[in-house]
N, C-alpha and C positions, 0 to 999 in steps of 0.2 A: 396575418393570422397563421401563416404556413411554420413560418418562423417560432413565432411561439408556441403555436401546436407540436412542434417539434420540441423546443427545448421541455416541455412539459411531460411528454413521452419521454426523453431522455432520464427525466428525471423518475418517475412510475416505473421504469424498467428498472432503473439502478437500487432503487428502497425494495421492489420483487426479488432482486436478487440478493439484496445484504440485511433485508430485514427479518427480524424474528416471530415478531405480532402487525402479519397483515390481513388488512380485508377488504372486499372487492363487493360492489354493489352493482347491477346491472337491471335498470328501469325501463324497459318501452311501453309508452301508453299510445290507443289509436283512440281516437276521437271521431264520432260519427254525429254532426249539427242537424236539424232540425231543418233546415234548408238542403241538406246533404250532401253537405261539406265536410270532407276527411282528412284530417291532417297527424301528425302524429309526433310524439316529443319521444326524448332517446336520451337518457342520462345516464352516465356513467361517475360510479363513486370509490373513492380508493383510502382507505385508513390505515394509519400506521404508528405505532404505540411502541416508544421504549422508553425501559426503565432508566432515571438520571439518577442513578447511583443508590443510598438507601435513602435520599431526600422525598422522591416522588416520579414523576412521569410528564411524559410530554408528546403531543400530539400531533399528530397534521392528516389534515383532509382534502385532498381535491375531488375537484366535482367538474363535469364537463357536460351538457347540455346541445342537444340541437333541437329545435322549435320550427318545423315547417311551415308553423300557423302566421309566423313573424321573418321566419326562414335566417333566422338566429344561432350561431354559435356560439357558446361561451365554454371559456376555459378557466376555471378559476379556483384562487386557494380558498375554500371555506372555513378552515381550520388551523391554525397553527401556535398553541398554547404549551405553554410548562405549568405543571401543578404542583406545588413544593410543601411538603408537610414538615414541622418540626414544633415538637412540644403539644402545643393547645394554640398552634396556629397554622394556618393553612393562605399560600400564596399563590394565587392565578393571575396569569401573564400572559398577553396576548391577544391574535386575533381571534375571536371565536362567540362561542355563547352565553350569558346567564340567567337563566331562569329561575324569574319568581311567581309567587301565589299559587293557589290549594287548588283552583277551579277545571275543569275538565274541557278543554280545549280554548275557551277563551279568558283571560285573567285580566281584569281590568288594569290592577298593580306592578304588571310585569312591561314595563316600558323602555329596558335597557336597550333592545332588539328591537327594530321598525320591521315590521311586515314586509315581506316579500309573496308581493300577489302574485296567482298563478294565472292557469285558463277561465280560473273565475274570482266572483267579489267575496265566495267562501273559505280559499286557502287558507291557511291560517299559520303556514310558515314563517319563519322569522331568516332575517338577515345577521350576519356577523358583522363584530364591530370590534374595533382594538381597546382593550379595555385592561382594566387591572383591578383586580379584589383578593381585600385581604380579610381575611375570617377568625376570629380568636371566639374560644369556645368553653366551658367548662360544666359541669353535672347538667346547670338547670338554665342557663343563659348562652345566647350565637347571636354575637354581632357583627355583622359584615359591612363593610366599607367599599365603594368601587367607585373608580375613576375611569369616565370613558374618555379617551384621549384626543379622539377624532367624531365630530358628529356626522351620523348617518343618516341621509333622509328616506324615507318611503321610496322607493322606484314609483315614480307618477309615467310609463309607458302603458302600463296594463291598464290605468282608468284612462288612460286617451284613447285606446284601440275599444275600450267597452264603454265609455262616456264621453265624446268628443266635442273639444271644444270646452272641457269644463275645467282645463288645466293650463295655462298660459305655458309658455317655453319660456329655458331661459332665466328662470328663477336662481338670484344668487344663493350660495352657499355659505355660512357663516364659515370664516381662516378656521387655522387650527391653533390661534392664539391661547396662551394658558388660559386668560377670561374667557373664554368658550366653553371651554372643556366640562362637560357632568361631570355630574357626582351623586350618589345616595348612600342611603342610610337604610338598613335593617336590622331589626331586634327581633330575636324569636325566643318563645320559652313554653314551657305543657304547662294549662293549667286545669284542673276540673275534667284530665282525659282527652283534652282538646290542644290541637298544636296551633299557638300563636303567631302571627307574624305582624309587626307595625312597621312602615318605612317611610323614606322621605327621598322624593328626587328633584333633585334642582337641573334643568337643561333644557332643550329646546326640545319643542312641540317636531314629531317626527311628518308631520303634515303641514305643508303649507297654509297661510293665514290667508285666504284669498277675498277679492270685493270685487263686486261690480261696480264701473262706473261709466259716467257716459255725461254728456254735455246739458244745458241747459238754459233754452232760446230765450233769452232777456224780453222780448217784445210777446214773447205766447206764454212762456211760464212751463213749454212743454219740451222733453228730451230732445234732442237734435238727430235727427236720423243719420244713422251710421256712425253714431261717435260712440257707440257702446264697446267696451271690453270689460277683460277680467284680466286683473293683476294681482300678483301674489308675492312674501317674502315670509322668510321662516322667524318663527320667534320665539322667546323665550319662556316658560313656564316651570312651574312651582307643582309637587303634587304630594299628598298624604294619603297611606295606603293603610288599610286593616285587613286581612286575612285569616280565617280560623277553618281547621278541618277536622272530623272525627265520628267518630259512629255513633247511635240510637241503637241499642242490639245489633243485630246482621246488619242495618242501613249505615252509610257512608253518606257524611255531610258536610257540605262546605260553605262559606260564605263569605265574596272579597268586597269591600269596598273602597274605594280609589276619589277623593277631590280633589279635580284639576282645578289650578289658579291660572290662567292663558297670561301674557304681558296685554295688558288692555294701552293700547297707541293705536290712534287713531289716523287712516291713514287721511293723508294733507294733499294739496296744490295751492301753486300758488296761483291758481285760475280760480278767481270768487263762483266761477261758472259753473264749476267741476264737481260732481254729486258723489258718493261712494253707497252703496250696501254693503254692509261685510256676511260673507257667506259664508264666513267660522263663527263657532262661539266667542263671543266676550266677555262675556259673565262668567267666572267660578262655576261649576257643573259636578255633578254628581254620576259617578257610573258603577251599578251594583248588580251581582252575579252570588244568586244562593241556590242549590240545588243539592240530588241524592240521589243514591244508584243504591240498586237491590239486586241481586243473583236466585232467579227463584228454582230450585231442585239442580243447582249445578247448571241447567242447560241454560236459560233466559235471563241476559243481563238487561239490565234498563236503566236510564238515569232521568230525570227531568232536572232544568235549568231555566230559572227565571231571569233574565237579563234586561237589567232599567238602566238608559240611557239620556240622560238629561239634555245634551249635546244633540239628540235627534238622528245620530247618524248608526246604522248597524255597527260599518265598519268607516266608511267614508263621512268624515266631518262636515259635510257641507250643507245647506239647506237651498231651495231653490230663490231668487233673488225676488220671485212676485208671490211669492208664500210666509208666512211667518210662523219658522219653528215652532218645534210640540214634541214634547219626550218623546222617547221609543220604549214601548212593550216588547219583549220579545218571550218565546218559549223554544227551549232547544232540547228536542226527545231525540235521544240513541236508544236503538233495541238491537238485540244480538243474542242469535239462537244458535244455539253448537248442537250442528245432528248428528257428528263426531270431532274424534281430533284434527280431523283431516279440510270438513268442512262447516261453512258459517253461513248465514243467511242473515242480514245487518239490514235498518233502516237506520235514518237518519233526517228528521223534523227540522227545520229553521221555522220559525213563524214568525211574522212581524203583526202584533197585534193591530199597533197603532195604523199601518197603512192598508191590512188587511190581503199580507202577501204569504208567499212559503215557499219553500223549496226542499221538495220530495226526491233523496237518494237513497233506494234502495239498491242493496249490491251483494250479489254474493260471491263468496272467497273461500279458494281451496289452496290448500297447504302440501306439497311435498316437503320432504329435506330438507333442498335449498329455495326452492321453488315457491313464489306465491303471486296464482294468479286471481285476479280479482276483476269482474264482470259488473259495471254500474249505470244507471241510469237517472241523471238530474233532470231533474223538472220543474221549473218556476210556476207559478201561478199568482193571478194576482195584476192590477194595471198600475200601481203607485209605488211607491220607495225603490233602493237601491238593490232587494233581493231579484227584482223583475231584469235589473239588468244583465244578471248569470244568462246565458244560452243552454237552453234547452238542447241536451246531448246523451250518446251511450258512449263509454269508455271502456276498454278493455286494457288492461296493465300488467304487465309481467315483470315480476318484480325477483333478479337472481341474486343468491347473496354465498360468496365462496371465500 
């Protein structure tokens, strides 16, 4: 760690001293748990942008992290792409991001990126992945093309430290053989005032296919004590996406719809004895997200978000192995009042109708310069689904940007 922490400074000092367009992030948040347990995270982010000639630009991000809560270092490149424009086509290469769909923090159709959970099951962060998209464009038609080169799965440490025991180790990794490799498809065009988006993604499921299984006594008919576990391997799926966004007067409205098709295999032994549940979806699933934000006098912004879930899971695919799935309701309200430029006073709703959960952050945020500090407080409620598993906490985060 010394070693590379080193060569990584070497290199952050030498892009400060010869670069043109740099920029510097500086994050600490402290965390205060409900049991009153304090820990505190510490990121450090660095950007840096030059132009490649009159083609386009090219990018790199590092990011560094400490986690006292896991007592975690990471030092890592987030970032590192070329974007090449020529004519009515557009080239992106690299490691890094792509973002799709219209919807307001959660996108059913945006699957290129696997989530990167944080201190809790609400992050909604995405991970980088090496990929490559090519874009050709003209008045009334954008079809984009992207191959991702390497599959990235989900980080499954933060549901082991918040759900334990519901993740097996060890799970292989599909090579990085060409048959592996993603790919999708998107077509976008206006119509009727409204921005279209249709797509299509062939790749693996960013979440493990996991089953319980366990043994079964020939002479009782009943489980074997002690043979139970949970095994998992990643798999293949199919998905078709609709996205549409645009206003009603002053209101802002969007609507994504996403059908996954999972690889339906069924997992096998050669033990006649040997039982499975599977605790992913099997079936083709439906995940849909339509809502709309209002600004009332300038000051009060608001949006509401309806989010149906066929799969059962908020964020986490899984259902429990002596329950039998049942869609998810959800409603997600942001409210945000400006009692100047300076300062904010934010809610934030998650509701899980179906299990009859929630999770209340409200937070307020003030603004210097470069400065932005922000004061919040989560609160789950609620005894059933996955929002109960967040930990009730206060946060405080200073967020410097130079």
């Amino acid at each position: 760690m010394k070693k590379s922490g080193g060569i990584i400074l070497f290199i952050l000092i030498s892009l400060s001293v010869f670069a043109l367009d740099l920029n510097w992030k500086l994050d600490n948040q402290l965390f205060i748990t409900e049991d009153k347990k304090v820990f505190n995270s510490s990121c450090f982010q660095l950007s840096y942008q030059e132009e490649i000639g009159d083609f386009g630009r090219g990018t790199l991000v590092f990011k560094g992290c400490y986690e006292s809560l896991n007592k975690i270092t990471t030092w890592e490149l987030t970032e590192a792409t070329a974007k090449l424009t020529r004519n009515n086509i557009d080239f992106d290469t690299g490691y890094g991001y792509i973002a799709w769909g219209t919807a307001d923090g959660i996108n059913p159709t945006d699957v290129i990126n696997p989530y990167a959970l944080g201190t809790s099951l609400t992050s909604l962060d995405k991970k980088p992945v090496f990929r490559s998209a090519v874009t050709v464009y003209n008045k009334s038609l954008v079809l984009t093309g992207i191959l991702v080169h390497q599959f990235c799965p989900i980080s499954l440490e933060r549901i082991k430290n918040l759900m334990p025991g519901l993740v097996p180790n060890n799970i292989p990794i599909p090579d990085n053989s060409l048959s592996n490799q993603e790919y999708a498809l998107a077509l976008e065009t206006s119509f009727l005032g409204y921005d279209w988006k249709v797509s299509f993604f062939n790749g693996y499921d960013d979440w493990p296919e996991l089953a319980y299984t366990f043994l079964i006594d020939p002479l009782t008919g009943n489980p074997v004590k002690n043979s139970e576990s949970i095994i998992g391997r990643y798999r293949k799926q199919k998905q078709l996406g609709l996205a549409t966004a645009g206003t009603l007067g002053q209101t802002g409205c969007w609507v994504e719809i996403a059908y996954i098709l999972p690889e339906e295999k069924a997992f096998t032994s050669d033990n006649p004895l040997q039982y499975f549940i599977n605790l992913s979806p099997t079936k083709p699933y439906l995940k849909t997200i339509a809502g709309f934000d209002y600004t009332f006098s300038g000051k009060l912004y608001a949006s509401l978000q309806y989010l149906y879930q066929q799969n059962g899971g908020f964020l986490i695919p899984y259902r429990d192995p002596q329950i039998e799935g049942k869609a998810l309701h959800s409603l997600l309200t942001r409210l945000s009042y400006s009692i100047n430029p300076e300062l904010n006073i934010n809610t934030t709703i998650i509701s899980d109708l179906t299990n009859k959960a929630s999770i209340y952050v409200p937070e307020i945020v003030y603004k210097l310069s470069n400065t932005t500090i922000k004061l919040s407080y989560t609160c789950p409620t609620g005894e059933k689904g996955e929002l109960t598993k967040t930990p009730k906490q206060i946060s405080l985060s200073i967020l410097e940007t130079f």
